[in-house]
C-alpha positions in Angstrom: -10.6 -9.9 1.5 -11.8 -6.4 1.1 -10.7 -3.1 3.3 -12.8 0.3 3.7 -9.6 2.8 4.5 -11.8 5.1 2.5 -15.1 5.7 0.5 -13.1 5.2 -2.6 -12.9 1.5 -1.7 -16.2 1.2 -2.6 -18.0 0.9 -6.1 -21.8 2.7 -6.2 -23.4 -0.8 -6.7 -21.3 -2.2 -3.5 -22.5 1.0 -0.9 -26.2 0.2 -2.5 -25.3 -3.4 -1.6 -24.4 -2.3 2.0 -27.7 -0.2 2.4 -29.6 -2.9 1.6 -28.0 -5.0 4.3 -27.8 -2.3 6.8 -31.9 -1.0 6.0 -32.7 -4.9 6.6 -30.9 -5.3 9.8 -32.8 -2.1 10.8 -35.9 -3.7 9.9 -35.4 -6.4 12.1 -34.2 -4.9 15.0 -37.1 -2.6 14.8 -39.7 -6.0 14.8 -37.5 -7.2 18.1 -35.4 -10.0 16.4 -31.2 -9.4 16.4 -30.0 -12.3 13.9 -26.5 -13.2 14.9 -24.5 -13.3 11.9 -21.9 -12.8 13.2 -21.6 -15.1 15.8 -18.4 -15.6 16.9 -16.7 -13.2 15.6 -14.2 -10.2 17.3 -14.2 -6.9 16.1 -10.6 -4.9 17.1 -11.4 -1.5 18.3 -8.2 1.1 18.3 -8.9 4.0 19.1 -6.2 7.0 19.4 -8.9 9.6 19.4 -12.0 10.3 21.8 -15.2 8.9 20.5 -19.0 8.6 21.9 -20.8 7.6 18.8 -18.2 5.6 16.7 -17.2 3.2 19.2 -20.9 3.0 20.9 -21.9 2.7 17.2 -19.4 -0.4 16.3 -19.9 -1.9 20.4 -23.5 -2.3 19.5 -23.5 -3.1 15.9 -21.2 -5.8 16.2 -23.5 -7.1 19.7 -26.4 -6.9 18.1 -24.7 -9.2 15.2 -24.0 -11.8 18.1 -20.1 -10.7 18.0 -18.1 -9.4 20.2 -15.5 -6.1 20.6 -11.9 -5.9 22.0 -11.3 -2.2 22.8 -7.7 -1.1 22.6 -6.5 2.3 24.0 -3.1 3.3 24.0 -1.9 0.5 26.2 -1.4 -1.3 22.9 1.5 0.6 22.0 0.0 1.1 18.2 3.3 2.1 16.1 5.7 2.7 19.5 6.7 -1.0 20.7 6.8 -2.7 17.5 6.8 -2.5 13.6 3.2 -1.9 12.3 3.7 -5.1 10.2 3.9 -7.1 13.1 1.5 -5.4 15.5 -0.8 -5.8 12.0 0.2 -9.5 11.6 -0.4 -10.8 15.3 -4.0 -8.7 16.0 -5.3 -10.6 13.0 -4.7 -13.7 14.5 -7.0 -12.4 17.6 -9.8 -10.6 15.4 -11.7 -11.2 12.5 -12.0 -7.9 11.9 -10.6 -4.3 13.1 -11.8 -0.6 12.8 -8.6 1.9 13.9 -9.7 5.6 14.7 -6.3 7.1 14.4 -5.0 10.3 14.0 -3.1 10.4 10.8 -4.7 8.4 7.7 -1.3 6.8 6.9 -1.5 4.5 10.5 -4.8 3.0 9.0 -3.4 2.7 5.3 0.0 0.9 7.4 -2.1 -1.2 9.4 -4.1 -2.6 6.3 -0.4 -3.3 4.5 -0.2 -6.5 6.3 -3.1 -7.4 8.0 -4.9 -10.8 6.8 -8.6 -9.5 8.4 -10.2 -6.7 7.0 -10.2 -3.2 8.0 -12.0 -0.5 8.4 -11.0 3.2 8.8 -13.2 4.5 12.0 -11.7 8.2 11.3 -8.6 9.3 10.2 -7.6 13.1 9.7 -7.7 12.5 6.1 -11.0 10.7 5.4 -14.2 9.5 7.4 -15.8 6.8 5.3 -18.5 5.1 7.7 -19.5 8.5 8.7 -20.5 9.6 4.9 -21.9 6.1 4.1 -24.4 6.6 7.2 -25.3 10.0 6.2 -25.8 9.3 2.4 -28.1 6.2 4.0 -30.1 8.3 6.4 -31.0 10.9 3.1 -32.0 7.7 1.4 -34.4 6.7 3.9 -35.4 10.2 3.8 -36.1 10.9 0.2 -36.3 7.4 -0.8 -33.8 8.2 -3.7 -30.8 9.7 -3.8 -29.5 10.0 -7.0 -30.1 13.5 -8.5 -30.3 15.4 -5.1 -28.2 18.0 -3.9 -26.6 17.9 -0.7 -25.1 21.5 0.6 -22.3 21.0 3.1 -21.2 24.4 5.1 -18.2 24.9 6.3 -14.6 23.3 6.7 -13.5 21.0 3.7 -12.4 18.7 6.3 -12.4 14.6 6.5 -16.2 14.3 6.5 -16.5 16.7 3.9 -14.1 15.3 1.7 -15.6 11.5 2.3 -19.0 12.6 1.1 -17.2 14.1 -1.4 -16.5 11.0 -3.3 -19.3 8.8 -1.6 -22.0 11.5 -3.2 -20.6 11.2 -6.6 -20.4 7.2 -6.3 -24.3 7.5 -5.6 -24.8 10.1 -8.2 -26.0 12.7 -5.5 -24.5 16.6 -6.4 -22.3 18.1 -3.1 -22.4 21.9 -3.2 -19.1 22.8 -0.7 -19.0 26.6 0.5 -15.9 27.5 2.0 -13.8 31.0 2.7 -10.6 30.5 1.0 -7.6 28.9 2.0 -10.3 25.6 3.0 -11.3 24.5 0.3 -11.5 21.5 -1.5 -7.7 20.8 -2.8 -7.9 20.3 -6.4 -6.2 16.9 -6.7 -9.5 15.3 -4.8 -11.9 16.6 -7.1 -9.3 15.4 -10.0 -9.0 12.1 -8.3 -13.0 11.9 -8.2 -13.4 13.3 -11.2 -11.2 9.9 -12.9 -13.0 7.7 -10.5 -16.3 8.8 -11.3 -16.3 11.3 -14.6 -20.3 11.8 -14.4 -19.6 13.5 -10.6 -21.1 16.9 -9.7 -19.0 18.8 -6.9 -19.3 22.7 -7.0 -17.6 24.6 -5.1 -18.3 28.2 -3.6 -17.5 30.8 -0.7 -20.8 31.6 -0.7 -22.9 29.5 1.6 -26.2 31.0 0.6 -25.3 29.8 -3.5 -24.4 26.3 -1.4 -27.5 25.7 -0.1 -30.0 26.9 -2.7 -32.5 24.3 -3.7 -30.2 21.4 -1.6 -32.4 18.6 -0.2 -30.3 18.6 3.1 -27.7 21.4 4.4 -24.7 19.8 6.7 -22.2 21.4 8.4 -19.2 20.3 11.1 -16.9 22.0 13.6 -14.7 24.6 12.6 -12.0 23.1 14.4 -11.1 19.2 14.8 -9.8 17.3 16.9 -6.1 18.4 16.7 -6.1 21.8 15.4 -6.9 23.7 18.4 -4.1 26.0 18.0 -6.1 27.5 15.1 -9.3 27.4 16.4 -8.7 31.9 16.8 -8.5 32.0 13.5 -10.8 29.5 11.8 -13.6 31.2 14.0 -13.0 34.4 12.2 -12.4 32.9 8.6 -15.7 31.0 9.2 -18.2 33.3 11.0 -20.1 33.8 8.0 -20.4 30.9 7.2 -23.1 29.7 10.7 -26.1 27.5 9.5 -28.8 29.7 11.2 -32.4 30.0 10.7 -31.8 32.3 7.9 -29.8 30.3 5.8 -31.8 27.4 6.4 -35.0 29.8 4.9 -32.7 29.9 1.6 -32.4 26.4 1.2 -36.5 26.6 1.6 -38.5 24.3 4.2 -38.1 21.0 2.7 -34.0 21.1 3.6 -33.1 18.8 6.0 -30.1 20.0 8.1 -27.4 17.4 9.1 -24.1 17.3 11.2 -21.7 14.6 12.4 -21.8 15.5 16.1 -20.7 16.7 18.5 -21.8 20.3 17.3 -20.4 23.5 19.1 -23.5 25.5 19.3 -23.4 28.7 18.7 -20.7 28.4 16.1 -21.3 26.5 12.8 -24.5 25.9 13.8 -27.6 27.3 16.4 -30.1 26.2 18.7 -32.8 27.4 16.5 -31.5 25.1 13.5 -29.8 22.2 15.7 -33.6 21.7 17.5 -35.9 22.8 14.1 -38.2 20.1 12.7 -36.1 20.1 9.9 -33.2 18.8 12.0 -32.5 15.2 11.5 -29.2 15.1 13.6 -30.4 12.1 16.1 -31.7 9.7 13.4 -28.5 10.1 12.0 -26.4 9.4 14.8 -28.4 6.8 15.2 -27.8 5.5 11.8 -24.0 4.6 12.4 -24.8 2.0 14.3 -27.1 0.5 11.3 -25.2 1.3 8.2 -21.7 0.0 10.2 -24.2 -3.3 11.0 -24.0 -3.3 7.0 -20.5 -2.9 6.7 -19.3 -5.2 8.9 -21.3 -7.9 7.5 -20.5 -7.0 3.9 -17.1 -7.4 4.8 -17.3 -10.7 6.4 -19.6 -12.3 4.6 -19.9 -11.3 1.2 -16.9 -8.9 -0.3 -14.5 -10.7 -2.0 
């Protein structure tokens, strides 16, 4: 039994594995036929943050499969009624599999101490594994190769950033990171990449334009999460340099694809002009949660070991 808490839980061979599974599920829904293979099977949905595209994403993935999804809001009493080791213990006697959106990483890491189904971090404030995984799949469908690209991401060194982080060097893709100082990348996660994969590129920068020079896609996220609204004053300050607009997409030059997680706040990181450009791939790869978590989940179930 195999857990995805985050994209370090995954070898480069194993996310090409899960590609391959998700690109041929694609295929098929594509040509009108939904193979359930999954039949049968529940997928736990706990959710202590607000979510359109993650849960839709896992709802229809795990439909499509011929599953089924239990959704559970805070009613459940995650970590308040009872020990995590038993709240972990009884849901995997309900589910054959669970993806927790929480708000701090350690409540997925807990959850996965003791559970005897698999599962799989949905977002936590630390790392935001399906989300990378999708994007890094959507370039590939894009380019047709990864490996030896260059990905720019603009902006906050936040969970998404740091997931691509170590799913780009597991693929062999180079992530260019421009920050303003004091949100950065923390030096023990490039160390901790660096041991896990020693052939990883990850520059970093504070200046956006160096970022996105040459990068086959440029990506960028809120400057402020979910949770840190008391600092949203100042991040929009520290980062008001540092808005993918039409000009810094003409650096990167007209073959850059832009990308962002969603929901964007436009106007800030990113505007209309860029979020609406033909180079804009945004809605493809929303879209492309739902196909590379199809992967995922049926990696997990019916293949890792």
């Amino acid at each position: 039994m195999r857990h995805l808490i985050s994209s370090f839980d995954l070898s480069g061979d194993e996310i090409h594995r899960v590609f391959t599974l998700a690109s041929e599920l694609k295929r098929q829904l594509d040509a009108g036929w939904r193979e359930p293979l999954l039949r049968g099977h529940v997928l736990a949905l706990i959710f202590e943050k607000q979510s359109l595209r993650t849960r839709c994403s896992f709802e229809a993935a795990m439909a499509h499969l011929g599953g089924s999804t239990m959704f559970l809001g805070k009613d459940v009493g995650l970590g308040q009624r009872e020990s995590m080791s038993d709240f972990s213990r009884v849901l995997s006697q309900y589910a054959d599999i669970v993806a927790c959106r929480a708000m701090n990483h350690q409540t997925v890491v807990d959850l996965a101490k003791d559970a005897t189904c698999p599962i799989i971090n949905a977002l936590t404030d630390l790392s935001h594994p399906c989300q990378a995984l999708a994007d890094l799949f959507t370039l590939q469908e894009l380019l047709g190769e990864v490996k030896g690209k260059v990905l720019a991401y603009v902006g906050d060194s936040n969970n998404v950033c740091r997931s691509l982080a170590v799913a780009c060097a597991k693929v062999g893709v180079t992530l260019n990171v421009a920050s303003p100082a004091g949100y950065e990348m923390d030096d023990a996660l490039i160390a901790r990449i660096g041991q896990a994969v020693p052939s990883a590129k990850i520059h970093r920068t504070q200046d956006p334009k160096e970022a996105v020079r040459g990068a086959a896609a440029v990506y960028t996220d809120v400057w402020t999460s979910m949770g840190q609204e008391a600092e949203a004053a100042a991040r929009e300050k520290a980062f008001a340099s540092y808005q993918v607009n039409g000009a810094l997409m003409k650096v990167a030059g007209p073959q850059a694809y832009f990308m962002h997680c969603l929901p964007a706040k436009r106007g800030e990181e990113v505007t209309d002009e860029v979020m609406d450009s033909p180079q804009s791939i945004v809605i493809p790869q929303a879209g492309n949660r739902m196909h590379l978590q199809k992967g995922i989940l049926a990696w997990l179930l019916r293949e890792a070991e």
